[in-house]
N, C-alpha and C positions, 0 to 999 in steps of 0.2 A: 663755618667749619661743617663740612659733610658729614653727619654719623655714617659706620659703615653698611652696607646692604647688600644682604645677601641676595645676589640677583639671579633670578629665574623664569627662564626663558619659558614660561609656561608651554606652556613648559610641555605645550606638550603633548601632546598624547594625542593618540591618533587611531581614528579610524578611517579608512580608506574607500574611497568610492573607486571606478574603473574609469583611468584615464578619456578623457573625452574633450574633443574640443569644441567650439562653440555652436555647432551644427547639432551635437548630441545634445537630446534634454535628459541633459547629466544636473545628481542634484544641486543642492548649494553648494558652490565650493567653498570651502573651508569650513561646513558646519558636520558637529558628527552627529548621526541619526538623521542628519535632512530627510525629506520626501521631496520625491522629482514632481513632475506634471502630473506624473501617474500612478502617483500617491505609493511608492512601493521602497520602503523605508533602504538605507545602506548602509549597513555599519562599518565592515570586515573593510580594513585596512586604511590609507592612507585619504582623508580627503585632497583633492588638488589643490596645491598653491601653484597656483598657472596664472601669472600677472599679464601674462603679451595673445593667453587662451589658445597656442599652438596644440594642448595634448601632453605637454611633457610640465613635468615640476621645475620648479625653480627657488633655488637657493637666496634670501637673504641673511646677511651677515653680520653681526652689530661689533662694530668699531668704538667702545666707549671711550677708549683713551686719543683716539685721536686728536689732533693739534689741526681743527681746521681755520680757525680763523685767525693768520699773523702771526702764530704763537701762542695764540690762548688755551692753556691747559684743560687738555680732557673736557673739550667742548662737545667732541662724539662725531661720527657717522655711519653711516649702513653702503655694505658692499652687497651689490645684489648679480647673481651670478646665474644666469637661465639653463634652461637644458636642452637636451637635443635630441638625434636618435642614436647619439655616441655619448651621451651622458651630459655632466656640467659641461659648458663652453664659453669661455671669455671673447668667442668670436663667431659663432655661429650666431646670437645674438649677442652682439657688442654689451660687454659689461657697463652696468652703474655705478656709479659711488653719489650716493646723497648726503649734505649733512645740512643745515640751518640756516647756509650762506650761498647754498645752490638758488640757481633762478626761481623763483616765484613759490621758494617756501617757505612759508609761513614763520615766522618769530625770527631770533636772532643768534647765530652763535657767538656762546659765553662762556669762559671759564671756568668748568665744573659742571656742564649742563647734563654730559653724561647721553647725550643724545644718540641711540641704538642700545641702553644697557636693557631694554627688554624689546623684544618684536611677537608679533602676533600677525595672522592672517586671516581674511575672510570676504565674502562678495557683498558687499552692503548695500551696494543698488541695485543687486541682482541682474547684472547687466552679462554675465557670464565671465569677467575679467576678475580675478583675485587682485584685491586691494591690501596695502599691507600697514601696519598701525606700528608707530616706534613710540617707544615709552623716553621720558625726555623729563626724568623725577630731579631733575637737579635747579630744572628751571626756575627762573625768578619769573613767573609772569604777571603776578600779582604782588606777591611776598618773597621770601627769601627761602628758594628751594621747596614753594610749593610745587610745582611741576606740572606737566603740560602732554600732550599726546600728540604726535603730528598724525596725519595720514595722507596717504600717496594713491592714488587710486590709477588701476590697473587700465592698459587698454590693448588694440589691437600691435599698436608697437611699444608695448609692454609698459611698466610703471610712468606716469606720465604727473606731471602738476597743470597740466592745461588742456589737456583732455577732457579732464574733469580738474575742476576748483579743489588744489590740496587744502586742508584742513586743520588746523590747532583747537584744540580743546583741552581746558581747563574747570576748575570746580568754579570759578567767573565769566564760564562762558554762559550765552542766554539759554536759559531754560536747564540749567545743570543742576543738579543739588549738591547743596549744603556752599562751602564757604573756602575759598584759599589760606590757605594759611602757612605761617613760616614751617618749614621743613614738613611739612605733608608729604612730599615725593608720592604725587599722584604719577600713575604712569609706572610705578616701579615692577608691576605684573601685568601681564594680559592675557586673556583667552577669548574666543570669539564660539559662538552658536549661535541656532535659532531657538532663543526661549519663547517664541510665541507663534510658530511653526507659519508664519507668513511667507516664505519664501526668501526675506532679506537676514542676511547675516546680522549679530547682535555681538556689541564688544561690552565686556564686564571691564573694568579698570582697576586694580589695586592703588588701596591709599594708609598705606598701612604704620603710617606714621602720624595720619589721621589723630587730633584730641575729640574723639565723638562724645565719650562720658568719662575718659581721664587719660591720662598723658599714653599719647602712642598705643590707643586701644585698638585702632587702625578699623577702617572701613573699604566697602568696594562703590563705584559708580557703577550703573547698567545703562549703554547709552542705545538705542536701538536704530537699527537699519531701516530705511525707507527707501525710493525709486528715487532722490536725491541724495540718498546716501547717510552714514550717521547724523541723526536727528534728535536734540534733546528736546523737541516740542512735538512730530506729529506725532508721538507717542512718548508718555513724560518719561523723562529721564527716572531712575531709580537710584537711589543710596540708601546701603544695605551695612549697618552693624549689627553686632550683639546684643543692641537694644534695641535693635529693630521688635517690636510687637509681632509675638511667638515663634522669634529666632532663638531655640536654646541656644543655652550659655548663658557667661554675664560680662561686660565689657571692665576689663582691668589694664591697668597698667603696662604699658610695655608687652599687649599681646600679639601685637601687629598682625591682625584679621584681615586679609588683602595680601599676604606676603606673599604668596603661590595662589594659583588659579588654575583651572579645567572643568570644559562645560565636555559631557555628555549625556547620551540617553539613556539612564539609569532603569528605567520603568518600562521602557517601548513601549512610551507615548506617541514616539515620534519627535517629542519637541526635546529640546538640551534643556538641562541643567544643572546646573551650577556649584562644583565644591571648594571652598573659600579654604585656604590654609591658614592656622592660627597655630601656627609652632611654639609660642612662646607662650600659651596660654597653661594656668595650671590649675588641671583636669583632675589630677590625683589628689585625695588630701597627703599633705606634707611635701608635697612634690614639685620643684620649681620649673617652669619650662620644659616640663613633657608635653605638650601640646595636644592640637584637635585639628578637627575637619569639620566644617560646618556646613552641610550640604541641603540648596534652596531648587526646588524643584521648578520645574517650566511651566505654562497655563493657556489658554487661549491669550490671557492679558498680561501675558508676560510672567517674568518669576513670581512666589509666590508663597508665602511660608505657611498658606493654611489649604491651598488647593489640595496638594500632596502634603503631609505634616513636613515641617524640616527638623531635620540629621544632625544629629552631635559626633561623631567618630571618638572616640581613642582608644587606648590602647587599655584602657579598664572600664569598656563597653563589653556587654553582656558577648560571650563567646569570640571576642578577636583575639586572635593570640598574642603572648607577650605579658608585661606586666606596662605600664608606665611607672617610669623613674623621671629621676632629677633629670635636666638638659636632655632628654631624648630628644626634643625638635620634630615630633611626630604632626607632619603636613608641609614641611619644608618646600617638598618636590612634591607635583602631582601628577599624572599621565593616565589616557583613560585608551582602552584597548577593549576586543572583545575578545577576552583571554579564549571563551569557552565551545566559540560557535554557538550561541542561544540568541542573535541578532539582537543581546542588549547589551550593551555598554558596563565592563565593568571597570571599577577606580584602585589604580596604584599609587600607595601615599610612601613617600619617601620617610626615613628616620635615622638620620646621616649620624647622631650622635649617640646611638644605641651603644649600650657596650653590653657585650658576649661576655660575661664570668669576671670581667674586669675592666677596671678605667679605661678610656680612651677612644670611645667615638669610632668603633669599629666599622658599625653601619648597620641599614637593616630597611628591609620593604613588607608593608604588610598589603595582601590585595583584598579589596572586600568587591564580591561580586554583585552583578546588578540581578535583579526577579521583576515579574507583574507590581511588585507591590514596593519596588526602589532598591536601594543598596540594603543588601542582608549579609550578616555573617554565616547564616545559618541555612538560606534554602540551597547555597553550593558554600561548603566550609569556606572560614576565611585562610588564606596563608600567610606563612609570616617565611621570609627568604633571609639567607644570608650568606657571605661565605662558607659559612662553617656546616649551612645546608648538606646534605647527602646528593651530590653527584655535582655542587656547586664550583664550576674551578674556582681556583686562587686559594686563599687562607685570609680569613680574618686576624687583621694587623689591629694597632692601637693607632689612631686617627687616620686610618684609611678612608672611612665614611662615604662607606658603599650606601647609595638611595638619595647621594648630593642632586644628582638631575636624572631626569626620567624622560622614557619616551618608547611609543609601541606602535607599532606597525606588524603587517603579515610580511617575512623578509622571504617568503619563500617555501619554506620545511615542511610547514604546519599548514597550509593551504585548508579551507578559511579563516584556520586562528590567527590572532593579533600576536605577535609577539612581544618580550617586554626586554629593552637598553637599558640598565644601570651605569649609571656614571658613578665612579670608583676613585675619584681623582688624585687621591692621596695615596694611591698605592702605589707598592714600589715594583713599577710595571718595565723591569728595566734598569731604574736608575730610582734615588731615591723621590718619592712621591712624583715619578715619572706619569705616575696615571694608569689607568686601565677603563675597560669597559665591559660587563660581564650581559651576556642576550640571554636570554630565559626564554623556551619556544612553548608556544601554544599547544592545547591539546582536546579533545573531547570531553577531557576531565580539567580542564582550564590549563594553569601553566605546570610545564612538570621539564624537569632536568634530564630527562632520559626517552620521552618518546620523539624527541628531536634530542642531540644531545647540546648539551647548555656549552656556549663559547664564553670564552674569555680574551681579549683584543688589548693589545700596549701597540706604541710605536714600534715594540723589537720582536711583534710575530710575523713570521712570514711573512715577505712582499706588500708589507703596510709600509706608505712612502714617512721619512723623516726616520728618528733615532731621537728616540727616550733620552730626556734629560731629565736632569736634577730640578723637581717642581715644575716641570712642564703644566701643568693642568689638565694631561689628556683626560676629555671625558667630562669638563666641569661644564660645560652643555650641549644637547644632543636635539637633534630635530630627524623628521625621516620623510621621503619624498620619490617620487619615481622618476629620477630623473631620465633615462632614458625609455618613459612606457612601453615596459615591457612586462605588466603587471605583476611586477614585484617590489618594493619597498626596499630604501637603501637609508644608508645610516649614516647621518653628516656627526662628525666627532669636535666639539670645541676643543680647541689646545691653546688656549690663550695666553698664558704665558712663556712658548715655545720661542727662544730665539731664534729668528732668522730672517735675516742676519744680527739683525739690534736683541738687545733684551727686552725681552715679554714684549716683540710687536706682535705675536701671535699667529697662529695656521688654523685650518680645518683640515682634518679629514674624512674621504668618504669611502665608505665600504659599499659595494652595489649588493642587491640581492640574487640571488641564482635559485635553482631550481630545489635544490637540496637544505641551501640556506644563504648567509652572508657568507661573502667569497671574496678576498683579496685578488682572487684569481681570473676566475670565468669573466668579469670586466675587471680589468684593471683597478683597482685601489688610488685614489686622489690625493695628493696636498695642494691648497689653494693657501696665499699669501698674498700679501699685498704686491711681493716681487713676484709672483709670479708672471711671465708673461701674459700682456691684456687686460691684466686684471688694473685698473683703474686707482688713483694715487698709489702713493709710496711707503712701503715699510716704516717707522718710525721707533722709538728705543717707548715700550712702555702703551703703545696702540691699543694690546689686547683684543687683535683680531680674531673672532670666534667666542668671544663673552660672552653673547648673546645670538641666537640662530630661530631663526620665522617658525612657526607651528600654526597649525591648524587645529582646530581642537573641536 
């Protein structure tokens, strides 16, 4: 039996380099704060997930419910969709769909494997092609629902398994740490950076079901990049709990440390670093599942908990605003942006189960910004956002749970800030928990409502393709990418349990960015589905296509 898992497409966050293709010594793709050749760091905006390295971004998709093999229930796959200079195209570069049973990759589909319920992006052998990493936490590869990570690496005609040797990795693969075990669902988060500023992209792995020092204290792997690509030996593999030796915190029960993940550059060191989400841990005294953020900093030799001291986050840390309470979920969702223009990296932690004056999982996002000296609440104040903010649309509802998934990019407005997507998914954007998505725009003074003005996005605003339904999920995962480089960031929207045609097969959709901001208009507005034409298999009743959507982080 699967426990349930709140899955999150790390989720996320994004800083953005300028489109370039393989000719440009553009930096690492998919790392945020890379330095290029010429050592000249980049934060501001999306980095490229360019898997085929034409210049333009491209879309993966995760399909966790799908039926790929026979019938075998929610075995998974990934629809991956490229781009162009007219945006996504299912035919300008012929669309993929990978799952477990495709030619020459790796493992097997199975019943519940769940194969695409996380994706992640990055260039791990530095070869200039984005490589893409699918989480695959259901697998039995050892045990039962330890789990496993495929990866697909990128090439000149775009994601390939024989270009390069595709990949599985698990906590029994050579040179991994620690151990398999039943129901671990390793794989269940990912984020990608360079924590050791080498040039090769580095994936952390969530294992957050992990028994490291007692039931489901949950742990992360660090598996790092080399010129052959993820490597648990030329540079040792890492696994990282709350008892890791001078990791504050302390590892309990049921804290799932690994749940969410995002690596950026806190410090402008140049190298990533790594903030672990620990939602369920309890930070307050009397306080059950208000959560933390555990944040491990980067080194010459990779992360490191004493190079830079590491970070405890919550919400009853000295100046962040808020209080923590019971079930807040603070670390849920993570996204890293550079809200401010100060070329460092700051961190958006999600807190889906906040409640505003009253019961019910309203929502809430706190940002703590980055300085010289790592994440501060105090050298640029922290903020704490919510509907019920001053100039915030919508209205804070009772289980709306605005700060579910996170994701920032520069859409345009704010030109060089980041700006910041709120997934809202329970709100009645339309129809009841129809969904929504509320942008929050970048500023001089970090994020603020009013010098770009703050949107709010359903299926039922202006010339956005489909129609709000009843639980649709707009908004319960968000990724952002330039899909037609035109150096603006666009905003892929999960709606994963949208029918159409079947129940909960799922859509995306995408908002492009424009000059002013996100525009349903200036390009056209997207829905992608499995029927869509070109798009690769079939709709199915229960697919949950858009559960899961690729980041860069």
């Amino acid at each position: 039996m699967r426990r349930g898992v709140l899955v999150l497409a790390c989720v996320v966050g994004m800083l953005c380099v300028a489109p370039m293709g393989r000719a440009g010594a553009a930096p690492v793709a998919g790392v945020a704060g890379a330095v290029g050749a010429a050592g000249a760091a980049a934060v501001v905006g999306d980095p490229l997930v360019d898997f085929n390295g034409d210049g333009f971004a491209d879309l993966a998709v995760g399909v966790s419910g799908e039926d790929a093999n026979g019938g075998a229930g929610d075995t998974g796959g990934v629809s991956v969709i490229y781009g162009s200079a007219g945006g996504l195209s299912a035919t300008a570069t012929p669309d993929q769909f990978w799952t477990q049973d495709s030619p020459n990759v790796e493992g097997i589909a199975e019943a519940n494997d769940e194969f695409g319920s996380a994706l992640a992006a990055g260039d791990f052998n530095a070869d200039g092609f984005t490589d893409l990493v699918i989480g695959v936490p259901g697998e039995d590869a050892s045990a039962t629902g330890d789990g496993g990570v495929g990866v697909i690496y990128g090439s000149a005609g775009g994601l390939s398994t024989t270009a390069t040797a595709d990949q599985f990795l698990g906590q029994d693969s050579p040179g991994v740490e620690d151990t398999a075990e039943n129901y671990d669902e390793f794989g269940s988060a990912l984020a990608t950076g360079d924590f050791n500023l080498d040039g090769f992209a580095d994936l952390a792995v969530g294992v957050p079901f992990e028994d490291a020092s007692a039931a489901s204290d949950g742990g992360v792997n660090v598996i790092y990049g080399s010129a052959s690509g993820l490597s648990a030996t030329v540079l040792a593999d890492q696994f990282w709990t709350q008892d890791s030796p001078n990791v504050e915190g302390t590892s309990e029960t049921n804290d799932y440390f690994g749940l969410a993940l995002a690596a950026g550059n806190f410090d402008g060191d140049g190298r990533s670093d790594l903030a672990v989400g620990v939602p369920y841990e309890d930070a307050a005294v009397g306080a059950t599942n208000d959560g933390g953020v555990s944040v491990i900093y980067g080194s010459a030799g990779g992360l490191s908990a004493t190079a830079t001291p590491d970070q405890f986050w919550t919400q009853d840390s000295p100046n962040v605003e808020d209080t923590a309470e019971h079930l807040d979920d603070f670390g849920s969702a993570l996204a890293v942006g550079d809200f401010g223009g100060s070329n460092i990296a700051d961190l958006a932690i999600g807190v889906p189960h906040e409640d505003l004056g009253a019961s019910g999982s309203h929502g809430a996002v706190s940002v703590i910004y980055g300085s010289p000296g790592g994440l501060s609440a105090t050298a640029t104040p922290d903020q704490f956002w919510t509907q019920d903010s001053p100039n915030v649309e919508g209205t804070a509802e009772p289980g709306d749970q605005f700060g579910y998934s996170l994701a920032a990019a520069n859409f345009g407005g704010s030109w060089p800030h980041a700006d910041l997507a709120i997934g809202v998914p329970n709100d009645d954007g339309g129809a009841t928990s129809g969904g929504a998505v509320s942008v929050i725009y970048g500023s001089s003074a970090g994020l603020s409502a009013t010098a770009t003005p703050d949107q709010l996005w359903t299926q039922d605003s202006p010339d956005v393709e489909g129609a709000a339904g009843a639980w649709d999920g707009f908004g319960s995962a968000l990724t952002t990418g330039d899909y037609n480089a035109d150096f603006r960031s666009d905003l892929a929207i999960g709606v994963p349990s949208e029918d159409v045609p079947h129940t909960s097969d799922g859509g995306v959709n995408v908002i492009y960015g424009s000059l002013a901001a996100l525009s349903a208009t200036t390009t056209p507005d997207q829905f992608w589905g499995q029927d869509t034409p070109n798009v690769e298999d079939a709709a199915e009743a229960s697919d949950y296509f858009g559960g899961a959507l690729a980041a860069a982080s």
